[in-house]
PyMOL Python script that loads the backbone (N, CA, C, O; Angstrom):
from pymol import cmd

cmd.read_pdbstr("""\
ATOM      1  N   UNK A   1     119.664  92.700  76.219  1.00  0.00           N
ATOM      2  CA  UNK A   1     119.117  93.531  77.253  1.00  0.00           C
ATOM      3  C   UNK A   1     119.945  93.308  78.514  1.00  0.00           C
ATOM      4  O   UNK A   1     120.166  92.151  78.873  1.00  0.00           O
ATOM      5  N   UNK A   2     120.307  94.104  79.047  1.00  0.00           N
ATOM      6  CA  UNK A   2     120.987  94.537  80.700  1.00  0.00           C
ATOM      7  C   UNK A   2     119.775  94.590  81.894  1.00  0.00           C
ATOM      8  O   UNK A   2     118.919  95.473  81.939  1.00  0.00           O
ATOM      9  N   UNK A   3     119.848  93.835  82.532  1.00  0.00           N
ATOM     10  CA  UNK A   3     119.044  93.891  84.050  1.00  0.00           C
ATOM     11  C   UNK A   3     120.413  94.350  84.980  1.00  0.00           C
ATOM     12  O   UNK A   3     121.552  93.896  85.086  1.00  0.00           O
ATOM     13  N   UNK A   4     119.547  95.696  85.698  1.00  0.00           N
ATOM     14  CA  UNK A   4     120.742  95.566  87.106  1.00  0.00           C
ATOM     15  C   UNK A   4     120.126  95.551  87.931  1.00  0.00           C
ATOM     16  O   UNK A   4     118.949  95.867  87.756  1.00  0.00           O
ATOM     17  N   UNK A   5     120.532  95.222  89.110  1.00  0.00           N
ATOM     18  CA  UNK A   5     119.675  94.747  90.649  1.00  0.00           C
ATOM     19  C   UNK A   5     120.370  94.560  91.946  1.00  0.00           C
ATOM     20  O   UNK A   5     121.414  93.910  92.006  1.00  0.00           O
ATOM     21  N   UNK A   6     120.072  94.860  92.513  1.00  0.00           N
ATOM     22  CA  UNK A   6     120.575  95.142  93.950  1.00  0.00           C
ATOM     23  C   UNK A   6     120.546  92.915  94.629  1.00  0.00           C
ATOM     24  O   UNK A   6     119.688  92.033  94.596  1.00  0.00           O
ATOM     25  N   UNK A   7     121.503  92.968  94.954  1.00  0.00           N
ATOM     26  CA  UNK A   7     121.391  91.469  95.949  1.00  0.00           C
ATOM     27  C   UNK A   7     122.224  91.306  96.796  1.00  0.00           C
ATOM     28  O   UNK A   7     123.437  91.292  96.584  1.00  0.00           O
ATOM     29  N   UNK A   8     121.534  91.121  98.160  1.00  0.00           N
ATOM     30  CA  UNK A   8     122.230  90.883  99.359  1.00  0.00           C
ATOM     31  C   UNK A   8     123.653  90.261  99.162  1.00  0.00           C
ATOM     32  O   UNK A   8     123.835  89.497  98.214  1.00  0.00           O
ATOM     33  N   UNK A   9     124.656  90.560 100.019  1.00  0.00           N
ATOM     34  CA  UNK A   9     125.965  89.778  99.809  1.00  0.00           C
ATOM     35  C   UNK A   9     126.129  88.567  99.900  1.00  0.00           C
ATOM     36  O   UNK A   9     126.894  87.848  99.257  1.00  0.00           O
ATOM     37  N   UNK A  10     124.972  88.152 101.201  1.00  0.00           N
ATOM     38  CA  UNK A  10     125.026  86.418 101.422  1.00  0.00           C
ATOM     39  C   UNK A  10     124.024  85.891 100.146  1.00  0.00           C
ATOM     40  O   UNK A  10     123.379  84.924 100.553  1.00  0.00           O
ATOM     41  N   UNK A  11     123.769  86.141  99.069  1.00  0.00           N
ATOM     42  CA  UNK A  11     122.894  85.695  98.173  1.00  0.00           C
ATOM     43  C   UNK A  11     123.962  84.922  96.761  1.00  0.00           C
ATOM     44  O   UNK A  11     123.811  83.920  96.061  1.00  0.00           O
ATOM     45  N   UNK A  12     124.881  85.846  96.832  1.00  0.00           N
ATOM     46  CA  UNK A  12     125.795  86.093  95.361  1.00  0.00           C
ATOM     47  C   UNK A  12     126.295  84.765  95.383  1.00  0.00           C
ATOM     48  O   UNK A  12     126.422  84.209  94.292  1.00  0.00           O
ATOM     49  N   UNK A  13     126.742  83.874  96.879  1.00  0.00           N
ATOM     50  CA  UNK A  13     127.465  82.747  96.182  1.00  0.00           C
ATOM     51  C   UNK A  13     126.540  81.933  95.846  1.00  0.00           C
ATOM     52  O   UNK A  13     127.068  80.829  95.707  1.00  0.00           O
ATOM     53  N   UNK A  14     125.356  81.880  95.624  1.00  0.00           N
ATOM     54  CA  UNK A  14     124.151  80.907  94.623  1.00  0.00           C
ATOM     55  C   UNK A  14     123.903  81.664  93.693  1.00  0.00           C
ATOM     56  O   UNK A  14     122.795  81.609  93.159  1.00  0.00           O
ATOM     57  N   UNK A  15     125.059  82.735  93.181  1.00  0.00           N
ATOM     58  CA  UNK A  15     124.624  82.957  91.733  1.00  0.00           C
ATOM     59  C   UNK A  15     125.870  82.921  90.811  1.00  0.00           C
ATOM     60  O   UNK A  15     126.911  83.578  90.835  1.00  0.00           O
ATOM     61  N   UNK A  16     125.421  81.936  89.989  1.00  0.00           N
ATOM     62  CA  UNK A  16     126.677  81.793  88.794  1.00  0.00           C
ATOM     63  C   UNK A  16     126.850  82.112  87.215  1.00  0.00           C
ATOM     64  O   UNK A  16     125.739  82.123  86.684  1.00  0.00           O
ATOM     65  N   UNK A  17     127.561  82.289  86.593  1.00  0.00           N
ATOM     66  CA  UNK A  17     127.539  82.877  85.399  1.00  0.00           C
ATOM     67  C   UNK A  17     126.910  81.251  84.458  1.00  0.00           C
ATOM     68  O   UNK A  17     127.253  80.069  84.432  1.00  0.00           O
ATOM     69  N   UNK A  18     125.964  82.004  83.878  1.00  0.00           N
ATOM     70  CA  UNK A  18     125.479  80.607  83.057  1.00  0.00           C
ATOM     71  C   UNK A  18     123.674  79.971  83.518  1.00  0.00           C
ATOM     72  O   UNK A  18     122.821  79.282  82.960  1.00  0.00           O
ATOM     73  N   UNK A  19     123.812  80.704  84.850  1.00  0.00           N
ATOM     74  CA  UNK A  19     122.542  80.443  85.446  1.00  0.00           C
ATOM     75  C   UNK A  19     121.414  80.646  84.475  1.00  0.00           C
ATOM     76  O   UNK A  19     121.587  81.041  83.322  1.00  0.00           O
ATOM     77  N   UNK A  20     120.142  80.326  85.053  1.00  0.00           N
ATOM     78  CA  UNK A  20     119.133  81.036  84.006  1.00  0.00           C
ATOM     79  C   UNK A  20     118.656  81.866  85.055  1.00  0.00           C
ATOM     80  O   UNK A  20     118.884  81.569  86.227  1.00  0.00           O
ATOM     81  N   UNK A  21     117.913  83.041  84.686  1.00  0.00           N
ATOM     82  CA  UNK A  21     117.482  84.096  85.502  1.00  0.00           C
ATOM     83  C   UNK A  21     115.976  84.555  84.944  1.00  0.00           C
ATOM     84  O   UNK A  21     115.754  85.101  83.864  1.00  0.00           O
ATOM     85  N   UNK A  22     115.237  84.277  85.718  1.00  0.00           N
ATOM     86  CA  UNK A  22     113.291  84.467  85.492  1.00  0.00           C
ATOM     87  C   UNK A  22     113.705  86.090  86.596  1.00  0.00           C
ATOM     88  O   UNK A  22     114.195  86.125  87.724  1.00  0.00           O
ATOM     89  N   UNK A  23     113.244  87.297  85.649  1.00  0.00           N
ATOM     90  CA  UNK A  23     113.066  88.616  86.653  1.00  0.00           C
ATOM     91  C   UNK A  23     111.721  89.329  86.493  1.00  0.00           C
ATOM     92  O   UNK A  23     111.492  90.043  85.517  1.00  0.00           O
ATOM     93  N   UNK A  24     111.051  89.170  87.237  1.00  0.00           N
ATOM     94  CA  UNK A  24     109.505  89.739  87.614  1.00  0.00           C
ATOM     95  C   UNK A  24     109.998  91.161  87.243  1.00  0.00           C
ATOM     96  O   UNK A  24     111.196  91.418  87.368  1.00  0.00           O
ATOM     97  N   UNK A  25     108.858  92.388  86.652  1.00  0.00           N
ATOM     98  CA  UNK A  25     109.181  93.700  87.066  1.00  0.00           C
ATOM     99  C   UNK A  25     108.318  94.436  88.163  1.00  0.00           C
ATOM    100  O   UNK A  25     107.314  94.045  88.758  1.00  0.00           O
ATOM    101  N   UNK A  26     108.711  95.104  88.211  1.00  0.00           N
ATOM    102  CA  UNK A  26     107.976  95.937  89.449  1.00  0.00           C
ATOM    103  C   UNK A  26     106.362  95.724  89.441  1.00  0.00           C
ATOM    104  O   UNK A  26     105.670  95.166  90.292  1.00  0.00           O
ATOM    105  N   UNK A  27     106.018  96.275  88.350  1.00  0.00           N
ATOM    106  CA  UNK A  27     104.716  95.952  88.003  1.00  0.00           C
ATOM    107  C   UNK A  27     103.841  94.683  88.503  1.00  0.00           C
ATOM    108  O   UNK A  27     102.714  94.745  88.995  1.00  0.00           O
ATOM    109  N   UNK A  28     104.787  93.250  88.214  1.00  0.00           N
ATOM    110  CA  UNK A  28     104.377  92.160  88.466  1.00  0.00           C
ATOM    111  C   UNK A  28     103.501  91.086  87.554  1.00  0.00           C
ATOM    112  O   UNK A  28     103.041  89.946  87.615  1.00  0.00           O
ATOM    113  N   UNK A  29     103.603  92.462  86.487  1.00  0.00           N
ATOM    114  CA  UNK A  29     102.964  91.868  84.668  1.00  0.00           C
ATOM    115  C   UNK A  29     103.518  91.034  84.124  1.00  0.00           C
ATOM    116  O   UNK A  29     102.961  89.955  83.922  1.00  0.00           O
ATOM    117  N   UNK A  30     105.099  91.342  83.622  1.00  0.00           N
ATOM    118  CA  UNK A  30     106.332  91.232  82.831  1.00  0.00           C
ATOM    119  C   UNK A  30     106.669  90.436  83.921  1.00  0.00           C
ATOM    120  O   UNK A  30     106.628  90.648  85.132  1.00  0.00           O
ATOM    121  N   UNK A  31     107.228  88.874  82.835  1.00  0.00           N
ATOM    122  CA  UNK A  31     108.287  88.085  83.571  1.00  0.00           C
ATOM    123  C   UNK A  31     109.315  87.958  82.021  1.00  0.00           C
ATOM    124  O   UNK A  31     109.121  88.013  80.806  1.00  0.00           O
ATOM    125  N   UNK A  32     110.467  87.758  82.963  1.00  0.00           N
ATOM    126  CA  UNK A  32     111.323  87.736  81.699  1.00  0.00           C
ATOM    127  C   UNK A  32     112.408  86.785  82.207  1.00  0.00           C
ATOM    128  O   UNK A  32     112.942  86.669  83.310  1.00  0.00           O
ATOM    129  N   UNK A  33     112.609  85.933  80.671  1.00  0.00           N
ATOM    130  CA  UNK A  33     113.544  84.848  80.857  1.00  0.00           C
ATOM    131  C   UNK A  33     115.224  85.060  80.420  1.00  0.00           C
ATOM    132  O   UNK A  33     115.504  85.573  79.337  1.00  0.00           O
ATOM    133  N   UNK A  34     115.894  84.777  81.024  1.00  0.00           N
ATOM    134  CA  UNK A  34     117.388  85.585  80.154  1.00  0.00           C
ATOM    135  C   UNK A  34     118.319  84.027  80.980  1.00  0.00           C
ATOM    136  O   UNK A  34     117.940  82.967  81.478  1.00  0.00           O
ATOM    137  N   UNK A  35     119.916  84.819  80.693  1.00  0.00           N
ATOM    138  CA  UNK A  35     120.793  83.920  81.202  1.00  0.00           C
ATOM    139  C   UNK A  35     121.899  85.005  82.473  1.00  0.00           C
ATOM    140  O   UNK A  35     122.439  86.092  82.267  1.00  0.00           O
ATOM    141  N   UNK A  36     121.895  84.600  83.065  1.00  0.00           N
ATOM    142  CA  UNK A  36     123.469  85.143  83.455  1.00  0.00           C
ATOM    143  C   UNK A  36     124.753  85.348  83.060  1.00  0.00           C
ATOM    144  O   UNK A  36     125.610  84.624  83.566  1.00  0.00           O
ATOM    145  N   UNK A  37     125.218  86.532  81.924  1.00  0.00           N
ATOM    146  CA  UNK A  37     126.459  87.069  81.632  1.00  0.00           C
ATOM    147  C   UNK A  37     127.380  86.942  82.347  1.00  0.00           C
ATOM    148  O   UNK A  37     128.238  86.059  82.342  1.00  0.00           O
ATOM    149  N   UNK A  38     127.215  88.176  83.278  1.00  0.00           N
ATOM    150  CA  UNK A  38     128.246  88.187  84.131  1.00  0.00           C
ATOM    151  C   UNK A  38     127.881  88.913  85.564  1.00  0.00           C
ATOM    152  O   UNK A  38     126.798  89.403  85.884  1.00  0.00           O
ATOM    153  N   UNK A  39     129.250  88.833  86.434  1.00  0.00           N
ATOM    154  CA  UNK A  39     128.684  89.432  87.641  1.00  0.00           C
ATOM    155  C   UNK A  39     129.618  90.582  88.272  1.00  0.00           C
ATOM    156  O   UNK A  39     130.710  90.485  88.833  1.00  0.00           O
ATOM    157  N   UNK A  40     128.797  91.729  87.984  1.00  0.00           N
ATOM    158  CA  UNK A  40     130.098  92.782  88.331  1.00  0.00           C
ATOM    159  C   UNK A  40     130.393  93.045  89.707  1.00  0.00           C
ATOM    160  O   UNK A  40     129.433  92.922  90.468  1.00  0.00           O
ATOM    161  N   UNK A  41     131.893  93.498  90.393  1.00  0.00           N
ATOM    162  CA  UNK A  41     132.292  93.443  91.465  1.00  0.00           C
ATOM    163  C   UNK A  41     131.368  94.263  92.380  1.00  0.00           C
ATOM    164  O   UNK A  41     130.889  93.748  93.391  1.00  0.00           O
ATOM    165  N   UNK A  42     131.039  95.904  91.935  1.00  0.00           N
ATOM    166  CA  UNK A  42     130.221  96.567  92.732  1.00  0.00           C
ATOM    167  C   UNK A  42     129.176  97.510  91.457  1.00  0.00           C
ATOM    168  O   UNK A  42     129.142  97.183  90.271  1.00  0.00           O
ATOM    169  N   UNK A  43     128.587  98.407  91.909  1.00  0.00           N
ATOM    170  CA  UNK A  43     127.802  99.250  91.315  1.00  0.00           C
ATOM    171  C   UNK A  43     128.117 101.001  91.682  1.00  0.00           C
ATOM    172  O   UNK A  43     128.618 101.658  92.594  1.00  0.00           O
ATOM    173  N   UNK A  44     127.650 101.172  90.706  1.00  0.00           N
ATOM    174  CA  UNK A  44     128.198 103.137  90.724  1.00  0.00           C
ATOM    175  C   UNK A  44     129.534 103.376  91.364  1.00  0.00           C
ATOM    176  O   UNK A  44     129.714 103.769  92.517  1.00  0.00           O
ATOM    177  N   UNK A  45     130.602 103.041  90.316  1.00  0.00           N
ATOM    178  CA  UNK A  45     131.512 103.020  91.160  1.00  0.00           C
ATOM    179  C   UNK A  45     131.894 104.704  90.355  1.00  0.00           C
ATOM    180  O   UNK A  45     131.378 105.300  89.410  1.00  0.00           O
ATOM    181  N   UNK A  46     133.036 105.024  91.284  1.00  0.00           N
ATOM    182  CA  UNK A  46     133.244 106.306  90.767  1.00  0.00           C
ATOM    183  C   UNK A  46     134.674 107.024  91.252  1.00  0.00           C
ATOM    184  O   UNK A  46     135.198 106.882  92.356  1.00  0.00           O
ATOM    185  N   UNK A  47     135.214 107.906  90.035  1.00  0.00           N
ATOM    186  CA  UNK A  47     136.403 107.897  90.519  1.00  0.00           C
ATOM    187  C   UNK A  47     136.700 109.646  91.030  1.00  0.00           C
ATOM    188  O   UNK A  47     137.383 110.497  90.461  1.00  0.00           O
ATOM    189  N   UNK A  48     135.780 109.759  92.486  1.00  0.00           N
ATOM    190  CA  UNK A  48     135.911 111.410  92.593  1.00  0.00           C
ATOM    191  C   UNK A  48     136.750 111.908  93.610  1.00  0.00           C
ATOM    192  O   UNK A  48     136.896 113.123  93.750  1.00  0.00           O
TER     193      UNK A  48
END
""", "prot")
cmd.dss("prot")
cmd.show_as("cartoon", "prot")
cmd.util.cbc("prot")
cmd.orient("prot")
């Protein structure tokens, strides 16, 4: 499964590949346990 998520810029250098990652959903029902893959440079990038 893929989580994507918005995080402040001053946040990213306390996040590392390997981490473990607990992500609440909106709802506040669902907690979910995963790892940190990877960390991509930006989002919606686009070539128009």
């Amino acid at each position: 499964m893929w989580i994507y998520g918005y995080f402040e810029e001053t946040e990213l250098p306390r996040v590392h590949v390997g981490d473990r990652a607990d992500i609440r959903m909106i709802s506040g029902r669902v907690l979910l346990h995963g790892t940190v893959d990877g960390i991509a440079s930006s989002d919606n990038r686009t070539n128009t």
